[in-house]
Backbone as CSV, one residue per row, in Angstrom:
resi,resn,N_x,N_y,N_z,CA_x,CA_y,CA_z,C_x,C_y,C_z
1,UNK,10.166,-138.837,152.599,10.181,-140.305,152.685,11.615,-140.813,152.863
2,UNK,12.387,-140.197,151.763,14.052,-140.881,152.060,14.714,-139.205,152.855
3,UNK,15.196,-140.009,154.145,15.987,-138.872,154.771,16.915,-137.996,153.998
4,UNK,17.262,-136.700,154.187,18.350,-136.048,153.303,19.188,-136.392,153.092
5,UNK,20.139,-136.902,154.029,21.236,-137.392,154.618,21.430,-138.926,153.130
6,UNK,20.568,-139.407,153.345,20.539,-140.642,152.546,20.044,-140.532,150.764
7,UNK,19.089,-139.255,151.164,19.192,-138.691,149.539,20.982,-138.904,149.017
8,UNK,21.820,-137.647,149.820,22.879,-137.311,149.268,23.460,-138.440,148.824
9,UNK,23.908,-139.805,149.658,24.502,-140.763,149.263,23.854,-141.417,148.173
10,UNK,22.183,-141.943,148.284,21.845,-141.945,146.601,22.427,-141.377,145.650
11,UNK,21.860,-140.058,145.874,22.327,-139.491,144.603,23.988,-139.646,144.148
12,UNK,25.027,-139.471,145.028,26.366,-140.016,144.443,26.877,-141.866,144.578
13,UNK,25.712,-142.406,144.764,25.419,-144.096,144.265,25.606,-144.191,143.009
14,UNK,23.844,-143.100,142.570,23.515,-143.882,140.873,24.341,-142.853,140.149
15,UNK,25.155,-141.987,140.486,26.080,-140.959,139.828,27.106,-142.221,139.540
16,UNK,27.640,-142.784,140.378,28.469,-144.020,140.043,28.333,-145.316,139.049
17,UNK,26.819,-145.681,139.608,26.307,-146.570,138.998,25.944,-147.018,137.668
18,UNK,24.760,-145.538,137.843,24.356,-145.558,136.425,24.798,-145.329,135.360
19,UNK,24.874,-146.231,134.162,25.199,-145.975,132.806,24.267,-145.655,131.995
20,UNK,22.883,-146.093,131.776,21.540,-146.316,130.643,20.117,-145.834,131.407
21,UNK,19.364,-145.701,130.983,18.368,-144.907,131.492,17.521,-146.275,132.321
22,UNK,16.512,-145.595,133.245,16.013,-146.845,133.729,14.347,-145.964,134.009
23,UNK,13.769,-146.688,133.553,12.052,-146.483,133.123,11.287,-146.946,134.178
24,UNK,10.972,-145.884,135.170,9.681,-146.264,136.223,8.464,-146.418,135.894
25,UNK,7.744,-147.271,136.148,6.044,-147.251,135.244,5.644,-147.699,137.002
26,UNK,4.441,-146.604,137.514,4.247,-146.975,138.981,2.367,-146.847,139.015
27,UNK,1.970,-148.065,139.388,0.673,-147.913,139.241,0.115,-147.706,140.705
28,UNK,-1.111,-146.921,140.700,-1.158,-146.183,141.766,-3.019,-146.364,142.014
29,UNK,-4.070,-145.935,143.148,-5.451,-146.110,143.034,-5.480,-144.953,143.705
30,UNK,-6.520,-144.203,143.098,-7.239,-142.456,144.110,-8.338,-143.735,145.595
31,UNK,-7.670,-142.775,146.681,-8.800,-143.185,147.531,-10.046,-142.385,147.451
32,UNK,-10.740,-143.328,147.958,-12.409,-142.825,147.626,-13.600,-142.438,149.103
33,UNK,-13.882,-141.498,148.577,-14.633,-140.877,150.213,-15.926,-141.820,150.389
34,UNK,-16.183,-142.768,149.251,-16.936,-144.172,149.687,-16.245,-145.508,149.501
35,UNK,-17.445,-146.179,149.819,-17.303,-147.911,150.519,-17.387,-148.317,149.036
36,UNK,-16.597,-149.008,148.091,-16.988,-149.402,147.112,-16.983,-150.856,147.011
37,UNK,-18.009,-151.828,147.164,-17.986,-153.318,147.694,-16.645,-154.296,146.252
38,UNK,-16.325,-155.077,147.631,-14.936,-155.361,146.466,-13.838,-155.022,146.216
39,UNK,-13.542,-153.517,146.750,-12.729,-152.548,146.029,-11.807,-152.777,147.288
40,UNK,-10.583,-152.819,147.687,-9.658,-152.599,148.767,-9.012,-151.731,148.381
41,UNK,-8.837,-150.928,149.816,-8.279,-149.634,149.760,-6.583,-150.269,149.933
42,UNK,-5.658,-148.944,148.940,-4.423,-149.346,148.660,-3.349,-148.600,150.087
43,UNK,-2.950,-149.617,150.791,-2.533,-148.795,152.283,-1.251,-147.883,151.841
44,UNK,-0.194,-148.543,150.984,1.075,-147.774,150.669,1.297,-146.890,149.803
45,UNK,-0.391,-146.468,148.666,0.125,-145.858,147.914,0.936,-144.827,147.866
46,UNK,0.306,-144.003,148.683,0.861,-142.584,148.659,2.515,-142.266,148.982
47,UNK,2.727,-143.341,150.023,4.283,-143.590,150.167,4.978,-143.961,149.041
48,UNK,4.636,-145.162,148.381,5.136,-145.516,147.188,5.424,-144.710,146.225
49,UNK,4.512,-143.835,145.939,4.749,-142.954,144.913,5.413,-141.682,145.400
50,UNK,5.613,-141.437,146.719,6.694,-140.415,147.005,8.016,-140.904,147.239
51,UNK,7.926,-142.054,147.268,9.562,-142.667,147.003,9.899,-142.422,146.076
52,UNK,9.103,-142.980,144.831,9.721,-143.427,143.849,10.127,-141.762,142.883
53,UNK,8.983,-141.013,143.522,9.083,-139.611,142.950,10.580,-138.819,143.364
54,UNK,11.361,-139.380,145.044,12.226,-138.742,145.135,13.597,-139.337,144.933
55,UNK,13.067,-140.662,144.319,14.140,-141.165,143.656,14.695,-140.938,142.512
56,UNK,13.613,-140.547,141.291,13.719,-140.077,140.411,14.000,-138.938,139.944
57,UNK,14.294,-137.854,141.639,14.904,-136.846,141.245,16.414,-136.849,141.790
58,UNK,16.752,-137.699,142.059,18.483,-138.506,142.637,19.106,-138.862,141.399
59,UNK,18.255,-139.082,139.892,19.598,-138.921,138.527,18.476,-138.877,137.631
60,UNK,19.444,-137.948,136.656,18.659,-137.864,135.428,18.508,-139.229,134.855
61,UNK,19.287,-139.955,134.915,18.880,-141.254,134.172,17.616,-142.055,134.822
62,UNK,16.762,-141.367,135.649,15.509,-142.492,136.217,14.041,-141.409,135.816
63,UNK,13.607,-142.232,135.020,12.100,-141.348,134.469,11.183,-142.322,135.381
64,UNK,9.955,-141.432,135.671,8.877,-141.820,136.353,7.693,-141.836,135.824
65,UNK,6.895,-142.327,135.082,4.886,-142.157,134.672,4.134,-142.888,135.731
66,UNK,3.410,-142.179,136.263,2.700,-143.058,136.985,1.291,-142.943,136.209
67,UNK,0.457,-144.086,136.602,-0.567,-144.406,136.258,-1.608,-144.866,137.329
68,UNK,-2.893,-144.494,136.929,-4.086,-144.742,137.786,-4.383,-146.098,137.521
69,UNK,-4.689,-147.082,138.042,-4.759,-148.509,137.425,-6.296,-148.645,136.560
70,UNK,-7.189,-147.972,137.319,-8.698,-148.104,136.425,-8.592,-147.281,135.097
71,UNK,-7.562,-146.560,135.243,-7.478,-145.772,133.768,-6.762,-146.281,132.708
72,UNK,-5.654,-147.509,133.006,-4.624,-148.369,132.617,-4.539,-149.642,132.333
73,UNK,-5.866,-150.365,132.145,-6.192,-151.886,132.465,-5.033,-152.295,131.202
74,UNK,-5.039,-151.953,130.174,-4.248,-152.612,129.246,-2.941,-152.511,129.146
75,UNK,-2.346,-151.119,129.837,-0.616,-151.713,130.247,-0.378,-152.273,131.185
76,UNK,-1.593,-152.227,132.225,-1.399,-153.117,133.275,-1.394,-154.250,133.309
77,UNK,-2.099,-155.340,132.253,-2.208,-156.267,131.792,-1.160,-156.644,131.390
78,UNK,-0.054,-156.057,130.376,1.179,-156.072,129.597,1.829,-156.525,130.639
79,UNK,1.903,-155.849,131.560,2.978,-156.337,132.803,2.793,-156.929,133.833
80,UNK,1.559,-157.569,133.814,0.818,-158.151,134.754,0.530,-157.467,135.991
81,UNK,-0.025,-156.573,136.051,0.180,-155.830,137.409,-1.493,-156.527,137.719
82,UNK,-1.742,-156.670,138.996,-2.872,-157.300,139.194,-3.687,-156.101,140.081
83,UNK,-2.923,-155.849,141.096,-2.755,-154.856,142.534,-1.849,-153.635,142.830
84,UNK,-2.570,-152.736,143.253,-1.711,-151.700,143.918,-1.335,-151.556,145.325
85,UNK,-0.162,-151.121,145.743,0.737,-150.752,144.007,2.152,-151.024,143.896
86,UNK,1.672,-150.917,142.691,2.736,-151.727,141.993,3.948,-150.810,141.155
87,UNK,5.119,-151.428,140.931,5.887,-150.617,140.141,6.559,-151.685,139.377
88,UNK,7.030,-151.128,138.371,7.579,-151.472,136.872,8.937,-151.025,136.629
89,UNK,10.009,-151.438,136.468,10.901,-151.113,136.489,11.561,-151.689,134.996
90,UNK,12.307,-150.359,134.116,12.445,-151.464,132.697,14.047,-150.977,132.884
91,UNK,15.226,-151.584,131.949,16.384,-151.099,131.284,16.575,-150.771,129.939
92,UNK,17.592,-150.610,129.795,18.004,-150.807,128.454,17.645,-152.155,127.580
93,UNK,17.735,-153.014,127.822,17.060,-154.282,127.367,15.512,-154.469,127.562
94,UNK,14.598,-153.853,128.394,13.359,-153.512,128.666,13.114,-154.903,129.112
95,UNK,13.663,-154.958,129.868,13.139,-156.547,130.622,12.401,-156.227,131.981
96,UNK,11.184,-156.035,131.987,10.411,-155.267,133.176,10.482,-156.673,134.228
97,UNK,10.760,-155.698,135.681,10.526,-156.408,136.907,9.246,-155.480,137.584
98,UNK,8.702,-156.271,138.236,7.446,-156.015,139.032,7.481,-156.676,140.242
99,UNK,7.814,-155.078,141.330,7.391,-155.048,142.467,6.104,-154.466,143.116
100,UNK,5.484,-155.412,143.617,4.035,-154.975,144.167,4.180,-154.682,145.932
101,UNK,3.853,-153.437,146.151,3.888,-153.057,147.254,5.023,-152.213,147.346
102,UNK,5.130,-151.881,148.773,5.899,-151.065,149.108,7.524,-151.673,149.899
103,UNK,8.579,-151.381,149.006,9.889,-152.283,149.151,10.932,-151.087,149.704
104,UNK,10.393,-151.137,151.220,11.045,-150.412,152.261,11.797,-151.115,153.052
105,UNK,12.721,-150.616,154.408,12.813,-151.412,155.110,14.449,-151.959,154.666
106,UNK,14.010,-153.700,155.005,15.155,-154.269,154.668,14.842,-154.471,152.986
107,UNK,14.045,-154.503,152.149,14.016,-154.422,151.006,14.065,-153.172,150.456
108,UNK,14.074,-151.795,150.822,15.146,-151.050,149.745,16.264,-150.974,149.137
109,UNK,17.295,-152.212,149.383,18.360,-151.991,148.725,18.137,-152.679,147.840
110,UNK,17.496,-153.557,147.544,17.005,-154.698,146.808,16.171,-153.661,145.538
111,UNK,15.329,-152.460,145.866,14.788,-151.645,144.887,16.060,-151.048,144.057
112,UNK,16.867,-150.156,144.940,18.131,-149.412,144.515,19.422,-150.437,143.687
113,UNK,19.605,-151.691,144.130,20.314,-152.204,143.408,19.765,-152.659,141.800
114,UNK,18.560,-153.301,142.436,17.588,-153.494,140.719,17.710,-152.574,139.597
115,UNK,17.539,-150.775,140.085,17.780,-149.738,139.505,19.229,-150.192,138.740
116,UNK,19.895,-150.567,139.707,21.541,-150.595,139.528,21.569,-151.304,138.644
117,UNK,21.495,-152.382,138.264,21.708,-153.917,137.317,21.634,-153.268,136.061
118,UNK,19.576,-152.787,136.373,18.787,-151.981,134.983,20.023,-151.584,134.234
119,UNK,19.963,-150.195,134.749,20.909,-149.408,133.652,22.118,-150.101,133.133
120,UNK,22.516,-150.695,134.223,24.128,-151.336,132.954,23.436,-152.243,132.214
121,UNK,22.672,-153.320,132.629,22.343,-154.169,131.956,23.223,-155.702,132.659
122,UNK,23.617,-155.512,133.467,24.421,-156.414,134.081,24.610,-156.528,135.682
123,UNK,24.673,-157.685,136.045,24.741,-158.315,137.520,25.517,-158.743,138.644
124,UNK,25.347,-159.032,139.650,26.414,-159.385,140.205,26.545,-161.390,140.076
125,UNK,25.928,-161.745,139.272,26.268,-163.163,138.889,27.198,-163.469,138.316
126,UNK,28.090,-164.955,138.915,29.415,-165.111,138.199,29.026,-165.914,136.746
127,UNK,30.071,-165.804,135.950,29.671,-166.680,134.682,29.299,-168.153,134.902
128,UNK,29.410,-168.718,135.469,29.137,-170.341,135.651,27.697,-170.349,135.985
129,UNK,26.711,-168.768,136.808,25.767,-169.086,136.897,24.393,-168.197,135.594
130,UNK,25.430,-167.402,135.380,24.941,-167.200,133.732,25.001,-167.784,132.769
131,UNK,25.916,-169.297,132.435,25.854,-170.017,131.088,24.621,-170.646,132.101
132,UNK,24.679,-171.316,133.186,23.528,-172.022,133.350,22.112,-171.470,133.229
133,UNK,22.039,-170.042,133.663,21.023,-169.388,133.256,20.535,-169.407,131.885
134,UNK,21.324,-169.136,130.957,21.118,-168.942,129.997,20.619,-170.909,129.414
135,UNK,20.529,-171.871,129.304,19.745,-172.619,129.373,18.334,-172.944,129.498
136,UNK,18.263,-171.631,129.822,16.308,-171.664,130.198,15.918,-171.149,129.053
137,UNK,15.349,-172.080,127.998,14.699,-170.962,126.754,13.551,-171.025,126.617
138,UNK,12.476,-171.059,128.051,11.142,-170.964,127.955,10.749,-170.280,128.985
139,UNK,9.638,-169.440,129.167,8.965,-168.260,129.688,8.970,-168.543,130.631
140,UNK,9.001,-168.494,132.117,8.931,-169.128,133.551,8.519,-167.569,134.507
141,UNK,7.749,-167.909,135.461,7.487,-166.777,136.406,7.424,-167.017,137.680
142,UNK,9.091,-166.095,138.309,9.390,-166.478,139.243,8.618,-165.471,140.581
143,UNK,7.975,-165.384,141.697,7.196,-164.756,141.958,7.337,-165.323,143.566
144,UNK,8.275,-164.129,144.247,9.094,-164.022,145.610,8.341,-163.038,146.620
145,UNK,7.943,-163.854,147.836,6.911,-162.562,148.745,8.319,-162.382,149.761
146,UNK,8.634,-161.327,149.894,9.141,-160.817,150.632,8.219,-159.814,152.245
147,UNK,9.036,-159.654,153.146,8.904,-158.238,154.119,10.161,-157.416,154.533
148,UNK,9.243,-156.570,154.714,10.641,-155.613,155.545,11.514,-155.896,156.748
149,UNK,10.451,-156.583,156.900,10.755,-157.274,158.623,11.737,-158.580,158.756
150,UNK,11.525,-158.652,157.294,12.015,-160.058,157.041,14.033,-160.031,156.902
151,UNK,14.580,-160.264,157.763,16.202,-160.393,157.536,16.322,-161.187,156.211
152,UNK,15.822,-162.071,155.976,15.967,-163.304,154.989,15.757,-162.932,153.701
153,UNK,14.688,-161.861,153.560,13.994,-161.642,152.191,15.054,-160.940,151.052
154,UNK,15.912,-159.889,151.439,16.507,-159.226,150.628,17.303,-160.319,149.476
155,UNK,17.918,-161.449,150.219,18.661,-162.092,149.246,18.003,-162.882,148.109
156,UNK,16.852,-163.273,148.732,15.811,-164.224,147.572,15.259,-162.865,146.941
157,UNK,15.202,-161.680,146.929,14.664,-160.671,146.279,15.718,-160.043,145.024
158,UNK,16.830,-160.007,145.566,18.313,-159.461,144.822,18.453,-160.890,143.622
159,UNK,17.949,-161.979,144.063,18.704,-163.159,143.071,17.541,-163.169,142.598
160,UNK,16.240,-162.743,142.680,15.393,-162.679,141.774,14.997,-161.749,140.585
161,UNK,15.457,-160.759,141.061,15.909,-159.428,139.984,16.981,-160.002,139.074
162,UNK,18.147,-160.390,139.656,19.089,-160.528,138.861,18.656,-161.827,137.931
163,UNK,18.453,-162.502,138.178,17.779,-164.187,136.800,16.874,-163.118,135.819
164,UNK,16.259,-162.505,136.303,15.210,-161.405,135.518,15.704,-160.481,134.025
165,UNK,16.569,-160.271,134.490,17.444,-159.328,134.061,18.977,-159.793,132.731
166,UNK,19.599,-161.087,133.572,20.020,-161.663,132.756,19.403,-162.746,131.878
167,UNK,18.356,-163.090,132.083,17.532,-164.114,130.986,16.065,-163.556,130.601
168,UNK,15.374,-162.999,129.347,14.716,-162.724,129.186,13.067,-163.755,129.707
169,UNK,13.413,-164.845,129.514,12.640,-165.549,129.784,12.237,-166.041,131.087
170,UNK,12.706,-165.217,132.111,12.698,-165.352,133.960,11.762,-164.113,133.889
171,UNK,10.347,-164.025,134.294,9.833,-162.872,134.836,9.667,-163.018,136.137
172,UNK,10.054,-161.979,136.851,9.851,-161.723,138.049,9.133,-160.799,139.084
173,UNK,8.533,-161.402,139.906,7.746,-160.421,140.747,7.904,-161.106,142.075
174,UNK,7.664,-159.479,142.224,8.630,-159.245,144.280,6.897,-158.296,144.619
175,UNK,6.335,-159.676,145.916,5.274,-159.275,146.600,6.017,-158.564,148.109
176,UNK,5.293,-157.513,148.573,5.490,-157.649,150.028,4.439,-157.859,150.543
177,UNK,4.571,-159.213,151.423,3.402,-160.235,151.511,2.426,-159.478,152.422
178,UNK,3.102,-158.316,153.591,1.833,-158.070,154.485,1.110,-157.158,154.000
179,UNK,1.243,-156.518,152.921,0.335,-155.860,152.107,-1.147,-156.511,151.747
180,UNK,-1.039,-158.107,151.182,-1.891,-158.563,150.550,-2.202,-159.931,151.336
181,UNK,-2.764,-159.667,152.435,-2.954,-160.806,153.192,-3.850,-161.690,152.654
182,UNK,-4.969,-161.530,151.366,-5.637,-162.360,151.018,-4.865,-163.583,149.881
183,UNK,-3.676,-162.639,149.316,-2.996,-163.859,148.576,-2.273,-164.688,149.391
184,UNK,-1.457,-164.150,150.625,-0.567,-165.242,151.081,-1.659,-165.693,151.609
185,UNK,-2.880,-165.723,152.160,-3.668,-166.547,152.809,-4.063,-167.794,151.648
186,UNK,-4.255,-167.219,150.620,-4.986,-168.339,149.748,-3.252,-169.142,149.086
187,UNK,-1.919,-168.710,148.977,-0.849,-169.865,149.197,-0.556,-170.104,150.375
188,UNK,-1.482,-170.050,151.346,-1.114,-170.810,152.622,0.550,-170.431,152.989
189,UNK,0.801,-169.671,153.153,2.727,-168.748,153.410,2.472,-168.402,155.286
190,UNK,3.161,-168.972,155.697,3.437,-168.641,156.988,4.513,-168.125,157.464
191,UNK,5.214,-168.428,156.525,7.082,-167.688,156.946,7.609,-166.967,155.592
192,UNK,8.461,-166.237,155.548,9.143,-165.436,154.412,10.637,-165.371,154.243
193,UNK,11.377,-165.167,153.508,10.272,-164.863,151.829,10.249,-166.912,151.536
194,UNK,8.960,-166.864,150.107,8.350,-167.507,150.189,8.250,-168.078,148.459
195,UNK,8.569,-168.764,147.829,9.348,-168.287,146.574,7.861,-169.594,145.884
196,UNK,7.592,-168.862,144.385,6.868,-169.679,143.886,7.318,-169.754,142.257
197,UNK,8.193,-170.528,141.681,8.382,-171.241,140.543,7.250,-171.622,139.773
198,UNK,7.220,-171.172,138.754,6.401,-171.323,137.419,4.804,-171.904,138.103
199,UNK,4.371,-171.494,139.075,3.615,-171.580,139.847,2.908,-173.350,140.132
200,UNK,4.510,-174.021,139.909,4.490,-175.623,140.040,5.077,-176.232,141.620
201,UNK,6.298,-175.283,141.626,7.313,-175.472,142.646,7.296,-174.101,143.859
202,UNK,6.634,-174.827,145.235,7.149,-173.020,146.006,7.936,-173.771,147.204
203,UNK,8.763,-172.967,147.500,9.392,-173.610,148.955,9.772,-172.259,149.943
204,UNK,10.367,-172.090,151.067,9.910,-171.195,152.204,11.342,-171.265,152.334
205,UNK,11.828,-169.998,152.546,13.113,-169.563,153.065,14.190,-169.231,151.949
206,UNK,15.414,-168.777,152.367,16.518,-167.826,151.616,17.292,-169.212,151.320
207,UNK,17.663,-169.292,149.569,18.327,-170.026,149.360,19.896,-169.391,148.440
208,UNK,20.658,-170.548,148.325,21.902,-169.269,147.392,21.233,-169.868,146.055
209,UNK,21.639,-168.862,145.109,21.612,-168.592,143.252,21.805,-170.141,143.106
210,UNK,22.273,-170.877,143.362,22.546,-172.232,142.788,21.121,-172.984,142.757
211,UNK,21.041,-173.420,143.674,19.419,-173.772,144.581,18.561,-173.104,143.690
212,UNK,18.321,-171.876,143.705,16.800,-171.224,143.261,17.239,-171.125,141.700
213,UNK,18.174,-172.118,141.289,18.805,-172.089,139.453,18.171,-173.419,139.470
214,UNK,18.615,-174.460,140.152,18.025,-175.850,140.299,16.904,-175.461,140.241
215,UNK,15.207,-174.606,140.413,14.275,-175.352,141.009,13.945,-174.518,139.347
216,UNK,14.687,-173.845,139.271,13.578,-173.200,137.547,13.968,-173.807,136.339
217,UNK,15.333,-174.574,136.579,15.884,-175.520,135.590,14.687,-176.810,135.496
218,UNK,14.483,-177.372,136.618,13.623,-178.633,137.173,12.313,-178.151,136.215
219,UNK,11.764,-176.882,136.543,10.101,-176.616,136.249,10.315,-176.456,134.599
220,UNK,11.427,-175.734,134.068,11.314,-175.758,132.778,11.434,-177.038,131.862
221,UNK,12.591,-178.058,132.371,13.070,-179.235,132.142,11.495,-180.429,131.814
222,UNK,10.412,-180.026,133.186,9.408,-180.703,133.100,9.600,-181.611,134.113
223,UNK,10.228,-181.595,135.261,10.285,-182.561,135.957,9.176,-182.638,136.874
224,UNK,8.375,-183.871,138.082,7.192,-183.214,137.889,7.653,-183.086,139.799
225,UNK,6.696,-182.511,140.104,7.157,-181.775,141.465,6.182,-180.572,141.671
226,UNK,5.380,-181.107,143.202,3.762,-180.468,143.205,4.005,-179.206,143.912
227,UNK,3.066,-178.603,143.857,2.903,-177.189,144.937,3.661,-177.197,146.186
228,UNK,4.466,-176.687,146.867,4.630,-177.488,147.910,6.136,-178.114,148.659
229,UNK,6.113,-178.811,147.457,7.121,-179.733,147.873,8.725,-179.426,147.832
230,UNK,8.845,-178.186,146.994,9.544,-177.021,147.178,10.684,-177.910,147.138
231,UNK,11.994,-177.739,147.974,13.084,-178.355,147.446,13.410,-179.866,148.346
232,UNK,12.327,-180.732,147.902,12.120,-181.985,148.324,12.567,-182.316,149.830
233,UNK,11.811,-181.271,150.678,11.859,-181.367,152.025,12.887,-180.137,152.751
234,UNK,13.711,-179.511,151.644,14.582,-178.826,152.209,14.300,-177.275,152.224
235,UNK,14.757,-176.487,153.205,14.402,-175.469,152.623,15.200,-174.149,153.488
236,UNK,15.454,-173.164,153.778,16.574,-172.017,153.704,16.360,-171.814,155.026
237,UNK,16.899,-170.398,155.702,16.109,-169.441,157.100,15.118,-169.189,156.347
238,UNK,14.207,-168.722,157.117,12.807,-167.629,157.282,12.491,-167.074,158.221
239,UNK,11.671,-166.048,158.217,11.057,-165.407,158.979,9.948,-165.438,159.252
240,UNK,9.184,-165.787,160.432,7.631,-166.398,160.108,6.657,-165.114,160.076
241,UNK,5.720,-165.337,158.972,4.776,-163.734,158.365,4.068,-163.140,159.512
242,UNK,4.340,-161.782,159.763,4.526,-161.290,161.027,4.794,-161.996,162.489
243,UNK,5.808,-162.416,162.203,6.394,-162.749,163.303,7.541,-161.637,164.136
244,UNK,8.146,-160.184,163.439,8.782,-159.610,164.231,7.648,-158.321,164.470
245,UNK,8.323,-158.019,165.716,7.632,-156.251,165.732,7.799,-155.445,165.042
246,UNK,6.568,-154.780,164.706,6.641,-153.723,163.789,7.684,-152.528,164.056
247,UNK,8.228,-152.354,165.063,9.340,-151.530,165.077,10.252,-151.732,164.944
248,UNK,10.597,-153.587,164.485,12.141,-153.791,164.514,12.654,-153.364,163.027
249,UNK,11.740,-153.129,162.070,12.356,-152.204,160.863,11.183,-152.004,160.439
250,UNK,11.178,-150.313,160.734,10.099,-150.088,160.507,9.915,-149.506,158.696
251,UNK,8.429,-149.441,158.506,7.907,-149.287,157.093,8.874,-148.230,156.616
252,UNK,8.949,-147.098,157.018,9.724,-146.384,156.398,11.359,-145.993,156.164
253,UNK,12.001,-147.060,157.423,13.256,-147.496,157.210,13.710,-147.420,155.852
254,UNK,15.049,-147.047,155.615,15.616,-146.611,154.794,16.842,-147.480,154.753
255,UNK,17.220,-148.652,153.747,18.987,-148.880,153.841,19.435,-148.318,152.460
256,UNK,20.812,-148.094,152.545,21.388,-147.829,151.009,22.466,-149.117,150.723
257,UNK,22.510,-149.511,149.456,23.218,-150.595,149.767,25.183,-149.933,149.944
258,UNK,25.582,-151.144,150.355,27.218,-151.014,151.193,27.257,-149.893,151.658
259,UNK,26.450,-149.774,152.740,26.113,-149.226,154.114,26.306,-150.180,155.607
């Protein structure tokens, strides 16, 4: 899944990187030689879990459990995992992020840096946007559809890990939207990434840390502001949901970050 070539530089990444252990929890579904009504078959598993398997042999500091989801309903619940598949990512502080799907492409560095944060426990946010962070002292769930395809997505994906990570009370989850065409169909998402705030506030396109600090300050604060209306008319680049060719980065594309 990850070329050799790009193994090696992993592996002397999180040799750099890592300080603290970082806890994979990867939920996974057996395909089935029947039609089970209801049941959707999981397209990335098998990739997913050979990533994450040969990532975890790139440093001792990254443990892997995977789990069957019908065998798991109650840690899956814990972490909200809804769909496969999904992965769990904890630190030293055990502040789990949840990425659903497969975060290839232009979103692997966005997986590999997350790893990165994990273990130290720390970000690339300056202090002015960590005292403001730290202001949020109520539960909020920030919940970012990204693609691979998507140029735009990595940065609303990276500043969503990182709020995650430095404030306990930011949970975050990173969709890759063409996986699950029945959810972006039912939030109506036509372009990416596609950001949904305490599931009050969503708006469409890449904004900077300041902006996407404003809209979770606003939802916690109580200000009122409908589905939608996202940052009162304004809103970032995007990429419209499959709008590039599937070969312009493809699924199994590989970046490492400062590459």
């Amino acid at each position: 899944m990850i070329p050799l070539r790009e193994q090696d530089l992993l592996k002397q990444f999180f040799a750099e990187r890592l300080t603290g252990p970082v806890k994979v929890e990867h939920f996974t579904q057996r395909q089935l030689s029947i039609i089970v009504p209801g049941r959707e078959d999981c397209r990335f598993c098998d990739e997913v879990r050979q990533m994450l398997t040969e990532l975890r042999g790139l440093s001792p500091r990254i443990t892997l459990q995977v789990h069957e989801l019908s065998e798991a309903r109650a840690l899956a619940a814990r972490y909200g995992v809804e769909r496969v598949p999904a992965t769990v990512l904890r630190g030293q502080q055990n502040r789990p992020l949840l990425i659903e799907g497969l975060p290839s492409g232009a979103l692997f560095p966005g997986l590999v840096e997350g790893i990165a944060f994990l273990s130290t426990g720390t970000t690339y946010l300056d202090t002015r946007t960590r005292r403001r962070l730290d202001r949020i002292r109520d539960d909020i769930q920030l919940r970012v559809f990204v693609s691979p395809t998507s140029e735009f997505s990595l940065a609303m994906m990276r500043s969503a890990l990182a709020f995650a990570i430095e404030n306990h009370h930011v949970r975050t989850t990173i969709v890759e939207a063409e996986e699950f065409p029945r959810l972006t169909d039912a939030y109506r998402i036509r372009a990416l990434p596609f950001t949904i705030v305490g599931e009050r506030v969503s708006f469409t396109g890449a904004v900077d840390d300041a902006t996407l600090l404003d809209q979770l300050v606003k939802v916690v604060e109580g200000h009122t502001l409908s589905a939608g209306e996202g940052l009162l008319g304004v809103t970032g680049p995007a990429t419209p949901l499959g709008g590039l060719p599937e070969e312009t980065v493809s699924k199994r594309g590989l970046i490492i970050p400062g590459r």
